[in-house]
MARLUM-690644 format. One record per residue (C-alpha): residue number from 1; residue in three letters; x, z, y. Coordinates in Angstrom, 1 decimal. Layout:
N
<atom NUM, ALA, <X, Z, Y>>
...
//
This chain:
397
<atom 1, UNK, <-13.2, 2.1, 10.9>>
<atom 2, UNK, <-17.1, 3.8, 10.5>>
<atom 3, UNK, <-19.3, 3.6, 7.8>>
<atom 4, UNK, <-22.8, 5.3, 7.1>>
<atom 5, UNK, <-22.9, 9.0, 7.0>>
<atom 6, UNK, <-22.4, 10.1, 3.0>>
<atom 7, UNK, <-26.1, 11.1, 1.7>>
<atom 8, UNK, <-24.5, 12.8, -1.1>>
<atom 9, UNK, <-24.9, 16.1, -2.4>>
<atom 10, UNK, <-22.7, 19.1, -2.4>>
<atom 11, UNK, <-19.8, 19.5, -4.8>>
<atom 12, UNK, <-19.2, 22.3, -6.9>>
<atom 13, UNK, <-15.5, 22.3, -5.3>>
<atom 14, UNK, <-17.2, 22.9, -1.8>>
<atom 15, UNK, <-16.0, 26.6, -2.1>>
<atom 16, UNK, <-12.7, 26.3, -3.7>>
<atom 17, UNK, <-11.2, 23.9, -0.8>>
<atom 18, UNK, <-10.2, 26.8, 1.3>>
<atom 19, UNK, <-8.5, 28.6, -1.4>>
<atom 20, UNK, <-6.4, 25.4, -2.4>>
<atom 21, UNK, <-2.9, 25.5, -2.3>>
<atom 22, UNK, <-0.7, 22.2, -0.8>>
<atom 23, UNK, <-0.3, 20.5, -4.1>>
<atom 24, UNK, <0.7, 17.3, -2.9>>
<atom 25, UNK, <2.9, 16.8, -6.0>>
<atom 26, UNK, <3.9, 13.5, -6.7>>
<atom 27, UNK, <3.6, 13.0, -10.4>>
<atom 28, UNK, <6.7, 12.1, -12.1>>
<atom 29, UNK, <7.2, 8.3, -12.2>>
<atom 30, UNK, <10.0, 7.8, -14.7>>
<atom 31, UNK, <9.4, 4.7, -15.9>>
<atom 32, UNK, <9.7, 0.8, -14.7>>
<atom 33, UNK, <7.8, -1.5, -17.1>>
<atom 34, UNK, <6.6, -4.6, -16.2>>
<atom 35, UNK, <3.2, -5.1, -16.0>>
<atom 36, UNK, <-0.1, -2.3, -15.4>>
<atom 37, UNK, <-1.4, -0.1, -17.8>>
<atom 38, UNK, <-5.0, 0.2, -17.7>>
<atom 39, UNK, <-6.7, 3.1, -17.6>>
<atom 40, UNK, <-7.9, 3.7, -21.7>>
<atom 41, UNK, <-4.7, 2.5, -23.4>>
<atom 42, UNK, <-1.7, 4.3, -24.1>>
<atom 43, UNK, <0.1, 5.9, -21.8>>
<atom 44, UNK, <3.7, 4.4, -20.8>>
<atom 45, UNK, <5.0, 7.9, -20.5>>
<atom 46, UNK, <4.8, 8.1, -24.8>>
<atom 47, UNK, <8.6, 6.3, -24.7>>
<atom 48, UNK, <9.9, 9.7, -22.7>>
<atom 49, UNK, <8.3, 12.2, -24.8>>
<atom 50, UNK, <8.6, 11.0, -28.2>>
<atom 51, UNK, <8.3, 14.2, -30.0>>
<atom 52, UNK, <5.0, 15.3, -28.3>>
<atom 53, UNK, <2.5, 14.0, -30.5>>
<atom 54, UNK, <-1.3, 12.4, -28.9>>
<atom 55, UNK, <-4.9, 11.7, -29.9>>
<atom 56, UNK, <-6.9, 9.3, -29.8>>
<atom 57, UNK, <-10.4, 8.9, -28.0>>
<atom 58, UNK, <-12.2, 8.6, -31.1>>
<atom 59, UNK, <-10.4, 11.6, -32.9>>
<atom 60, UNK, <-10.7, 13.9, -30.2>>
<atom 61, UNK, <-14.5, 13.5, -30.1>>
<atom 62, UNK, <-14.6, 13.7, -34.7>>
<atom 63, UNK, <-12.6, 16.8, -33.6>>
<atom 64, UNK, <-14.2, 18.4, -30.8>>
<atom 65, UNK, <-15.5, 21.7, -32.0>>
<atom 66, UNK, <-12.5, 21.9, -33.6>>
<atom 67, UNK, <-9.6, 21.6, -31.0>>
<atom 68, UNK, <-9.1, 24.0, -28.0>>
<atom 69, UNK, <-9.2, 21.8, -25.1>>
<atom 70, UNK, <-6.8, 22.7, -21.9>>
<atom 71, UNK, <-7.2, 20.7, -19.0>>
<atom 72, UNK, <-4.3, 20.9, -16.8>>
<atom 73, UNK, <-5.3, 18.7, -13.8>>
<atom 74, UNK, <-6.0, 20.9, -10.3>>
<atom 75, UNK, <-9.3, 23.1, -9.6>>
<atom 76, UNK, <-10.7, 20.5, -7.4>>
<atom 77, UNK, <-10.4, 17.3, -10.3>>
<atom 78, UNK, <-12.0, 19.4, -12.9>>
<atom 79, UNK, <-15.0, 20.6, -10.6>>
<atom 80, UNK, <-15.3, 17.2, -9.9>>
<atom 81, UNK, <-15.5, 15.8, -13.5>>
<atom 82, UNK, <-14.3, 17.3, -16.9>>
<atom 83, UNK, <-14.9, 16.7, -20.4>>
<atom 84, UNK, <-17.1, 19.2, -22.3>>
<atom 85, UNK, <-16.0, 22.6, -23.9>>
<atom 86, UNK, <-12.7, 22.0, -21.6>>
<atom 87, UNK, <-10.6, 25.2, -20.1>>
<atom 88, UNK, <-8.9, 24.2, -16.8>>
<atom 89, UNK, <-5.2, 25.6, -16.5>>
<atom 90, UNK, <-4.1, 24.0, -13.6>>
<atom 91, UNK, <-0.3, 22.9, -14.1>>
<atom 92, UNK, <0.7, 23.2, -10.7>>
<atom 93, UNK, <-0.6, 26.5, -10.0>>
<atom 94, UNK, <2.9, 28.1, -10.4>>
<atom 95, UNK, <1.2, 30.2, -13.5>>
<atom 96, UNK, <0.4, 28.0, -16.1>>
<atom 97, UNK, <3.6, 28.8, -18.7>>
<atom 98, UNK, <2.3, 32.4, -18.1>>
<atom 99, UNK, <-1.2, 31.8, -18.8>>
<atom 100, UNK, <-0.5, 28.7, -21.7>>
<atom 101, UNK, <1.4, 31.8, -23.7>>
<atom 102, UNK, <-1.6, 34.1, -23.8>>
<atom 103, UNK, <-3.1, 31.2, -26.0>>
<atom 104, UNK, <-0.5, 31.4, -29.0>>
<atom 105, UNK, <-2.6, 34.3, -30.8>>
<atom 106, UNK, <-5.0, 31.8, -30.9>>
<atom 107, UNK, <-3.4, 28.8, -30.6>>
<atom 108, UNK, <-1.4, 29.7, -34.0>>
<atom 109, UNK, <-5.2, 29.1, -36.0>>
<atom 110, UNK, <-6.7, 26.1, -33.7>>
<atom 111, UNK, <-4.8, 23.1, -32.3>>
<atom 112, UNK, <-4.3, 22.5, -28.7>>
<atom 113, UNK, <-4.8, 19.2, -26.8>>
<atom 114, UNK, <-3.7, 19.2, -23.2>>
<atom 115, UNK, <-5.6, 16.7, -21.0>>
<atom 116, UNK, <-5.4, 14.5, -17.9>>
<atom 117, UNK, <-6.7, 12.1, -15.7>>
<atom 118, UNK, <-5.3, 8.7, -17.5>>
<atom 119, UNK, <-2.8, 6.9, -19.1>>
<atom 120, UNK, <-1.1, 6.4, -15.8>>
<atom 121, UNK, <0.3, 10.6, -15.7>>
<atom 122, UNK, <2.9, 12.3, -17.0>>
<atom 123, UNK, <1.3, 15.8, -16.1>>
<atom 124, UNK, <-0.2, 16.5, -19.8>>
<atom 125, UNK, <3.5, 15.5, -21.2>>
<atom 126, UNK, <4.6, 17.9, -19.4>>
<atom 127, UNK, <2.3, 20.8, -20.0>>
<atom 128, UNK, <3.7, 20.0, -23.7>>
<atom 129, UNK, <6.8, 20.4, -23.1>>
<atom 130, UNK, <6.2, 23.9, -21.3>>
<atom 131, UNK, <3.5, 25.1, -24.0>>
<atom 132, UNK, <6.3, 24.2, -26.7>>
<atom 133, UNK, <8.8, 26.4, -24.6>>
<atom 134, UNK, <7.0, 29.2, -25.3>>
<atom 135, UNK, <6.1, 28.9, -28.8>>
<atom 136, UNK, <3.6, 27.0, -29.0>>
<atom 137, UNK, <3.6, 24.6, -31.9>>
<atom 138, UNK, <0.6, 23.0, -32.8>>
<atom 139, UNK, <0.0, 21.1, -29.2>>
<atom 140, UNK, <-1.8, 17.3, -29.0>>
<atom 141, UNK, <-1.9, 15.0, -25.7>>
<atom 142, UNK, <-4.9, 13.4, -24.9>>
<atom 143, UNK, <-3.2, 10.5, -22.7>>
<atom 144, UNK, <-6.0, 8.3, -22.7>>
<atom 145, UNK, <-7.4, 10.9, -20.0>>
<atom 146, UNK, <-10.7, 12.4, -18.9>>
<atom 147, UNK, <-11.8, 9.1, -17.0>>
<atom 148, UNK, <-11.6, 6.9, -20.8>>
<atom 149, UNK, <-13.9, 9.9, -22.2>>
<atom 150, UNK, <-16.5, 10.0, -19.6>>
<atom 151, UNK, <-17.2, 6.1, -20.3>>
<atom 152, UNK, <-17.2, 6.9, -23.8>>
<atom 153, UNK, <-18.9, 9.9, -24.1>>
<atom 154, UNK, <-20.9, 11.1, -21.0>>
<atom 155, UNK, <-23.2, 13.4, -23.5>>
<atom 156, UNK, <-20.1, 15.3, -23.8>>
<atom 157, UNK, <-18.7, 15.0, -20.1>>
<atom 158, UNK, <-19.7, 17.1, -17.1>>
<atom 159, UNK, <-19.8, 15.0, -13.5>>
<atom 160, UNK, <-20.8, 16.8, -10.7>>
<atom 161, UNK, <-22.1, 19.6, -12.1>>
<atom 162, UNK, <-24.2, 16.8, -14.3>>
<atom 163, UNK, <-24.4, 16.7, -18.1>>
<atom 164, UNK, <-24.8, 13.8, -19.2>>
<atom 165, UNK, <-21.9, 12.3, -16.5>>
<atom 166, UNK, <-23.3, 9.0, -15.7>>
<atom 167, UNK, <-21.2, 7.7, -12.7>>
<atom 168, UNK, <-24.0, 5.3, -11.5>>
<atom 169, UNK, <-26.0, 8.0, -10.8>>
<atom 170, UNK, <-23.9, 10.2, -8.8>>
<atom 171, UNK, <-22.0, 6.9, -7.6>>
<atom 172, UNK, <-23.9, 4.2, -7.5>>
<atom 173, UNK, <-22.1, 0.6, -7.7>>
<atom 174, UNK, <-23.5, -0.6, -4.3>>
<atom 175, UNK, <-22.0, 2.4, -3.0>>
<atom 176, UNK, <-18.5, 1.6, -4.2>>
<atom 177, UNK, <-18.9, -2.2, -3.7>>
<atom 178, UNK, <-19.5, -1.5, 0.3>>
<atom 179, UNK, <-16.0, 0.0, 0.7>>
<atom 180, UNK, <-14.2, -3.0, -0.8>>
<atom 181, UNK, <-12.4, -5.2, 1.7>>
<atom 182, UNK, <-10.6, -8.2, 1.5>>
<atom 183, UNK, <-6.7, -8.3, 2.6>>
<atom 184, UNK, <-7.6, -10.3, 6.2>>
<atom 185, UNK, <-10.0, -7.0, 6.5>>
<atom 186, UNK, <-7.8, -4.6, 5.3>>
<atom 187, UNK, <-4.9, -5.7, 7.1>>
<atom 188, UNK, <-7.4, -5.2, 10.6>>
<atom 189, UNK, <-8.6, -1.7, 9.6>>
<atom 190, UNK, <-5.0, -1.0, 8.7>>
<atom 191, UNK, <-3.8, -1.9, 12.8>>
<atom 192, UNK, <-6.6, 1.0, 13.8>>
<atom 193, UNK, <-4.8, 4.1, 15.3>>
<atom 194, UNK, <-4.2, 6.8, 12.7>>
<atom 195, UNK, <-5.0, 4.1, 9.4>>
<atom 196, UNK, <-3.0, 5.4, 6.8>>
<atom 197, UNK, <-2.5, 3.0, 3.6>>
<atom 198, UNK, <-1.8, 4.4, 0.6>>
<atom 199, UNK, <-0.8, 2.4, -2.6>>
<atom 200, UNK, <-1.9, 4.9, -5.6>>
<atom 201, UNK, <-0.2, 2.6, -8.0>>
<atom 202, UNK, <3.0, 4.1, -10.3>>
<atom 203, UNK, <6.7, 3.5, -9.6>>
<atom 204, UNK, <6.8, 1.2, -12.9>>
<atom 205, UNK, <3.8, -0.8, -11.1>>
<atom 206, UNK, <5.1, -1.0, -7.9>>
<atom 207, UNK, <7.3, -3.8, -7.2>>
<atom 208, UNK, <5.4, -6.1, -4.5>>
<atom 209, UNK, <3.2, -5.1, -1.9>>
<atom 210, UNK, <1.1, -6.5, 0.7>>
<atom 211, UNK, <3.6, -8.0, 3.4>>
<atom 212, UNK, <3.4, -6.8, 7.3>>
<atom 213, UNK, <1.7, -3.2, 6.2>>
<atom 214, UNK, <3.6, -0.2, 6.5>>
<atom 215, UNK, <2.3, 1.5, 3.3>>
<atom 216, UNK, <3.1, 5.1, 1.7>>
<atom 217, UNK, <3.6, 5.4, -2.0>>
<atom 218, UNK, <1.6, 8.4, -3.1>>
<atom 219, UNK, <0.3, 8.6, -7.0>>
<atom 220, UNK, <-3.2, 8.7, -7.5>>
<atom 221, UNK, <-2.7, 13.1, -8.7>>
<atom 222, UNK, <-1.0, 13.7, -5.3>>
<atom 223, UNK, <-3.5, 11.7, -3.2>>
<atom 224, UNK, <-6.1, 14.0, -5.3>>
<atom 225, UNK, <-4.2, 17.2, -4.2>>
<atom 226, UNK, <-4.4, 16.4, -0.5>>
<atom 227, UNK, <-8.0, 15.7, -0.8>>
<atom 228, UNK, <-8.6, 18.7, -2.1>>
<atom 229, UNK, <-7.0, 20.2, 1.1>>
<atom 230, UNK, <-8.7, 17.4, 3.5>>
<atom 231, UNK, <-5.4, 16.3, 4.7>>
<atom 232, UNK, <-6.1, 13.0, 7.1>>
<atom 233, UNK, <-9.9, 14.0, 6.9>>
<atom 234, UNK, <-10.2, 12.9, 10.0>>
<atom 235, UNK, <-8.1, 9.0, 9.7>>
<atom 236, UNK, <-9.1, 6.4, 8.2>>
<atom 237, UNK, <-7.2, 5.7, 4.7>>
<atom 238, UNK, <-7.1, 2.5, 3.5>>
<atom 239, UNK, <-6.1, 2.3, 0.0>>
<atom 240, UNK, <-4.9, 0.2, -3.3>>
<atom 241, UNK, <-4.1, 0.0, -6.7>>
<atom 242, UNK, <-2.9, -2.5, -9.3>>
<atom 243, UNK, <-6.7, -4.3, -10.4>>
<atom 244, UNK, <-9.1, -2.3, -8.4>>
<atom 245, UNK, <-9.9, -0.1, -11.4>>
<atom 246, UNK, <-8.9, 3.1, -10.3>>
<atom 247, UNK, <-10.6, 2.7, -6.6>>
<atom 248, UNK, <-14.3, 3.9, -8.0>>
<atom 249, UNK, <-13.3, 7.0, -9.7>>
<atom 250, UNK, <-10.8, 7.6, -6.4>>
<atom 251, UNK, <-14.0, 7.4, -4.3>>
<atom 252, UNK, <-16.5, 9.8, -6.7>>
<atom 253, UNK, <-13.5, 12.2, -5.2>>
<atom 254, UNK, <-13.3, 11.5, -1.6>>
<atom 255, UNK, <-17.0, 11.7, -1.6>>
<atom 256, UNK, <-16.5, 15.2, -3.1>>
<atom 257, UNK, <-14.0, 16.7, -0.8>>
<atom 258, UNK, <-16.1, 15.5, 2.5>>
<atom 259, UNK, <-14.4, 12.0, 3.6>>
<atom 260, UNK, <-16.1, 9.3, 4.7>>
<atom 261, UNK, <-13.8, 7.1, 6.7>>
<atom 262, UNK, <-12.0, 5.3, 3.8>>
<atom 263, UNK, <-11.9, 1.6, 2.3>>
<atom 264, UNK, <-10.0, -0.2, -1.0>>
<atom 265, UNK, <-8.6, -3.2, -1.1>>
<atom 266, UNK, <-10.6, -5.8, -3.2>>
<atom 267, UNK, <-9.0, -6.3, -6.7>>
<atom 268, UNK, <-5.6, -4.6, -5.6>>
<atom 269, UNK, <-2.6, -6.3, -5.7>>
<atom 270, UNK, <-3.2, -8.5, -8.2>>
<atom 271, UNK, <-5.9, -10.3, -6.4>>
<atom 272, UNK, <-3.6, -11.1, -3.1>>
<atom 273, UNK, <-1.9, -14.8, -2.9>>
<atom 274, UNK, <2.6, -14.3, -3.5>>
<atom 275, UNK, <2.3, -15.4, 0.6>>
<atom 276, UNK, <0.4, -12.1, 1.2>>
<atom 277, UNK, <2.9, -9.8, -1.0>>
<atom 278, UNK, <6.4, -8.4, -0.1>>
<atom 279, UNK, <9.1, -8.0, -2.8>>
<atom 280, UNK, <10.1, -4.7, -3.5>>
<atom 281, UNK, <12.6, -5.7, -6.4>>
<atom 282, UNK, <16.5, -5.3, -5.7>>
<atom 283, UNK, <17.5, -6.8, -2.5>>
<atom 284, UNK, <14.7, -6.0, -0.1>>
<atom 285, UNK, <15.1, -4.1, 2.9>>
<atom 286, UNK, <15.8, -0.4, 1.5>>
<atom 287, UNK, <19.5, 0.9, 0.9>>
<atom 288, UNK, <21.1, 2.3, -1.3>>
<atom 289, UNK, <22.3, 5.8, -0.3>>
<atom 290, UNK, <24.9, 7.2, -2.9>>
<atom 291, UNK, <26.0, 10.9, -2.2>>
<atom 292, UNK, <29.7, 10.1, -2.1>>
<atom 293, UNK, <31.1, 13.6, -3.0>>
<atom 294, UNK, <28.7, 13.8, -6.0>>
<atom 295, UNK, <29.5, 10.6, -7.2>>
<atom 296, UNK, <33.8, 11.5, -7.1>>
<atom 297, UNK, <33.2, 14.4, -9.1>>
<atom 298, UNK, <31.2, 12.4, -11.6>>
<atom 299, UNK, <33.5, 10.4, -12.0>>
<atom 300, UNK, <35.9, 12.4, -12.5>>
<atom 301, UNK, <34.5, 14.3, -14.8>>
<atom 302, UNK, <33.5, 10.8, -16.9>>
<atom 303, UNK, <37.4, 9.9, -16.8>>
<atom 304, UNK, <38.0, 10.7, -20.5>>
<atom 305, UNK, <34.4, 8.7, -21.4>>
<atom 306, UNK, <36.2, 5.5, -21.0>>
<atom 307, UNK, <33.5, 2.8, -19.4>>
<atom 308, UNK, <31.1, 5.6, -18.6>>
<atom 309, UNK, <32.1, 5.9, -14.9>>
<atom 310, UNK, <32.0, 2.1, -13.9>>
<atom 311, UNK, <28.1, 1.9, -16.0>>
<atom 312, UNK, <27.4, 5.0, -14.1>>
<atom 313, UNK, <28.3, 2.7, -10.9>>
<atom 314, UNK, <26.9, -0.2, -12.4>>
<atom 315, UNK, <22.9, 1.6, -12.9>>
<atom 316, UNK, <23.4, 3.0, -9.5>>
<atom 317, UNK, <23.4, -0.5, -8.4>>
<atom 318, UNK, <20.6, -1.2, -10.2>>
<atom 319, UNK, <18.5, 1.4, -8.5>>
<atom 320, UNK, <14.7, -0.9, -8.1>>
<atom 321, UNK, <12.5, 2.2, -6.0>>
<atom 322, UNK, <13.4, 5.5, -5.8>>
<atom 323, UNK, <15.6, 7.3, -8.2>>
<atom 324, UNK, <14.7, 4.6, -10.9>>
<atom 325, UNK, <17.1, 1.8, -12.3>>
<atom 326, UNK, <16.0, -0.6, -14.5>>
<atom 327, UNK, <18.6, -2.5, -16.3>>
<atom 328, UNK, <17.8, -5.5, -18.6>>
<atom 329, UNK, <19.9, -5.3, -21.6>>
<atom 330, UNK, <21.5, -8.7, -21.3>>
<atom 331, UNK, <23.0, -8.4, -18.4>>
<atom 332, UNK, <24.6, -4.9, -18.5>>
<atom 333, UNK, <26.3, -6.0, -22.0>>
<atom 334, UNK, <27.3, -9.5, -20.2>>
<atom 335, UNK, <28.2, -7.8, -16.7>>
<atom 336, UNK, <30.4, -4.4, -18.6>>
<atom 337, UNK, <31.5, -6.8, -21.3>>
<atom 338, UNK, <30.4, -4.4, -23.8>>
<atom 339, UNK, <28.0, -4.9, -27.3>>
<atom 340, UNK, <24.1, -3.3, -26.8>>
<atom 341, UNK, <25.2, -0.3, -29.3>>
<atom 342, UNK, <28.0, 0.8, -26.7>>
<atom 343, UNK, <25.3, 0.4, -24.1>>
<atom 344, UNK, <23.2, 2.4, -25.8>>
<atom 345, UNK, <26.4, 5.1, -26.5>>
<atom 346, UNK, <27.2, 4.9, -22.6>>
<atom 347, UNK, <23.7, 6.0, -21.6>>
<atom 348, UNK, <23.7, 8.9, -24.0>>
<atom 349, UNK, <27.0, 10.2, -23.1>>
<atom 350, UNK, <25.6, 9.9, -19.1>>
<atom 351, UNK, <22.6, 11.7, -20.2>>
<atom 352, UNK, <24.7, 14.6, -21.4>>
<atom 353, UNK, <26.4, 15.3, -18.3>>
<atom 354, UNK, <22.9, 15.8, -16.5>>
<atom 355, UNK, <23.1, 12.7, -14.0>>
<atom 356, UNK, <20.8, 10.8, -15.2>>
<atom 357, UNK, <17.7, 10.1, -17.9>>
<atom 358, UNK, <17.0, 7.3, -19.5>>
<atom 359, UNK, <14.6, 5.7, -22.4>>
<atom 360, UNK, <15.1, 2.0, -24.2>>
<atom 361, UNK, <12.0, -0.1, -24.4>>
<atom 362, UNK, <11.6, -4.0, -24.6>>
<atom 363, UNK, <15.0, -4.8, -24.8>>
<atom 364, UNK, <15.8, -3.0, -21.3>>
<atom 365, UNK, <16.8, 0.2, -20.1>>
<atom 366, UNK, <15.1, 2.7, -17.8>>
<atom 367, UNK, <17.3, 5.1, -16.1>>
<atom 368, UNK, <16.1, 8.1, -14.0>>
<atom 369, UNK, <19.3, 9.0, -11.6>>
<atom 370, UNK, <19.7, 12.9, -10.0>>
<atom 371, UNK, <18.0, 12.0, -7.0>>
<atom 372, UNK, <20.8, 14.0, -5.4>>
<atom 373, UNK, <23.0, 11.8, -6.5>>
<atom 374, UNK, <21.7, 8.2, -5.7>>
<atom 375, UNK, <18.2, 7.2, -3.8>>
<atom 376, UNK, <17.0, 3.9, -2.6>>
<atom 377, UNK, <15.0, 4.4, 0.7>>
<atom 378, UNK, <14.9, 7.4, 2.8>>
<atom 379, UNK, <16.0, 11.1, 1.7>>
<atom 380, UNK, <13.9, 12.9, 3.5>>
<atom 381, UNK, <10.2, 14.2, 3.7>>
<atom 382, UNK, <7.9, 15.3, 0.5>>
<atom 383, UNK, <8.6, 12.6, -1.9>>
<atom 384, UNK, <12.3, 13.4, -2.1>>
<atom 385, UNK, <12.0, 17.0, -1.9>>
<atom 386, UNK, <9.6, 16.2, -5.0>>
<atom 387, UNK, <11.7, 14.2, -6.8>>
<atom 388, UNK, <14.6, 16.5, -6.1>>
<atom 389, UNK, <12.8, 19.5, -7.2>>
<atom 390, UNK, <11.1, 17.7, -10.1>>
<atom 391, UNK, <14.6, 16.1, -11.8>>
<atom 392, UNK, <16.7, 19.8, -11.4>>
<atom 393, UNK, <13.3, 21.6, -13.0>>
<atom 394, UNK, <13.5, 19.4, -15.9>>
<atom 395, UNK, <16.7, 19.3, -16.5>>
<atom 396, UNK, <17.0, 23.2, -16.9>>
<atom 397, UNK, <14.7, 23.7, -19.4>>
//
């Protein structure tokens, strides 16, 4: 796959990609709801962290001289673009509770909002969390991420080392409208030796994708981490999201870290024919593997919990991608013979014992299972070293 040389200039992250650690974190993906979120709204991730409190677009900017503004995205994304006035404190920097601390002094007077990419990252929930670990009280989420400001507010956003950001003029449309391919296209570029194609989409999102294409699941963060380190520099990548939205602001970033050899699928998912889409819900081609030995002891440590052990069997069943369940309401009260309050009682008691997570929204369930425990697909490689490391972190602070 070749394309014109890049004519564009250099980025202020130039310098730092030597220095850059492998972050290729995948960003938690704890929910399943049906449906995209687009970038601008809420985020999905509000349901899991109902006690860490967000503002709005339009507040943030009536507030802006007033806030301390922490953004916790990598080196690399906040050289790249950043709202105004912003301090970067990477998250995954191995540091950041450290450094998040010195800020209480001041913190304690001025309110903190911790800031992303978009609505479609957990990352600035979990900063919260962290910052509250240590003290820090008076902590906001901006959720609707750095990407919703620019559009709204380019006089107060930083692109490229440019102020006002306007995205045409560092990328202009034609540009991004030459890499989009259509799925006959795509699936040719995709047969090239060394393609890779990534699907940026979330686990919630993911559910079909396009059939005959071996395709890696890596989040939109973690695809910006391995930029950063020009990991497959040299293949092509061919890439897709949900709509097609997130694809231009993906390429102001390849551009940035030096690739060149690179095209998106026109309109994403949503734009292919069902004929051109695989299932991913339960009953594709991905097993099930349950840790046998961990499961015993869970159960018998459930014994006295009455129905808990045979729902704890029941979600595992359930398991759609990943370490994630998602189990319409309906049918676990029809299929356990129980009422939706002792569903509800069930998952709590679960929770406690540390095997699993879980949030209620729409009528359904979302459970997120000890990856140790139960995964659908292969345990091996980054993602479920990840996921493993991700699940145990959380669940000991």
């Amino acid at each position: 796959m070749t394309h014109p040389p890049c004519s564009c200039t250099n980025s202020p992250a130039a310098s730092l990609r030597a220095g850059l650690l492998l972050l290729l974190t995948i960003c938690l993906a704890l929910v399943a709801i049906a449906g995209p979120v687009r970038a601008g709204g809420s985020s999905p991730f509000r349901a899991f962290f109902p006690d860490v409190a967000t503002i709005s677009t339009t507040e943030l900017h009536e507030r802006l001289f007033t806030l301390t503004l922490i953004d916790i995205r990598s080196r690399f994304e906040f050289e790249v673009v950043h709202i105004a006035r912003s301090i970067n404190l990477p998250l995954k920097d191995g540091s950041f509770a450290e450094r998040i601390e010195r800020l209480k002094p001041v913190q304690e007077k001025i309110t903190m909002v911790l800031i992303g990419n978009d609505p479609d990252c957990s990352r600035a929930f979990e900063a919260a969390l962290l910052a509250r670990a240590r003290g820090l009280i008076n902590v906001l989420v901006y959720d609707a991420g750095v990407y919703s400001w620019l559009h709204a507010y380019p006089d107060r956003s930083r692109l490229m080392g440019r102020s006002p950001a306007r995205l045409e003029e560092v990328l202009p449309l034609i540009s991004h409208q030459s890499r989009l391919v259509s799925i006959e296209r795509f699936k040719r570029l995709a047969g090239e030796p060394g393609a890779v194609v990534i699907d940026i989409r979330n686990v919630y999102q993911r559910r079909r994708v396009p059939a005959g294409l071996e395709v890696r699941n890596i989040s939109l963060e973690a695809l910006l981490a391995a930029v950063g380190n020009r990991i497959w520099a040299n293949r092509p990548l061919l890439i897709f999201d949900e709509d097609g939205s997130r694809t231009r602001w993906l390429q102001l970033f390849l551009r940035a870290g030096g690739f060149f050899d690179y095209a998106f699928l026109d309109g994403g998912m949503n734009a292919l024919p069902p004929s051109a889409q695989k299932s991913l819900d339960a009953g594709d081609d991905e097993s099930i593997s349950i840790n046998q030995v961990r499961l015993r002891e869970s159960l018998n440590d459930l014994w006295e919990l009455g129905q808990a052990n045979e729902f704890l069997s029941y979600i595992l069943s359930c398991l759609r991608r990943e370490n994630i369940a998602f189990v319409p309401a309906g049918e676990a009260t029809a299929h356990l013979g129980i009422s939706r309050e002792q569903l509800r009682i069930l998952s709590e008691e679960l929770a406690r014992t540390g095997q699993l997570r879980f949030f209620e929204t729409n009528g359904n369930f979302v459970y997120q299972v000890d990856p140790l425990l139960a995964w659908k697909g292969a345990q091996k490689g980054m993602v479920w070293n990840e996921r493993v490391n991700q699940f145990h972190q959380d669940s000991s602070q």
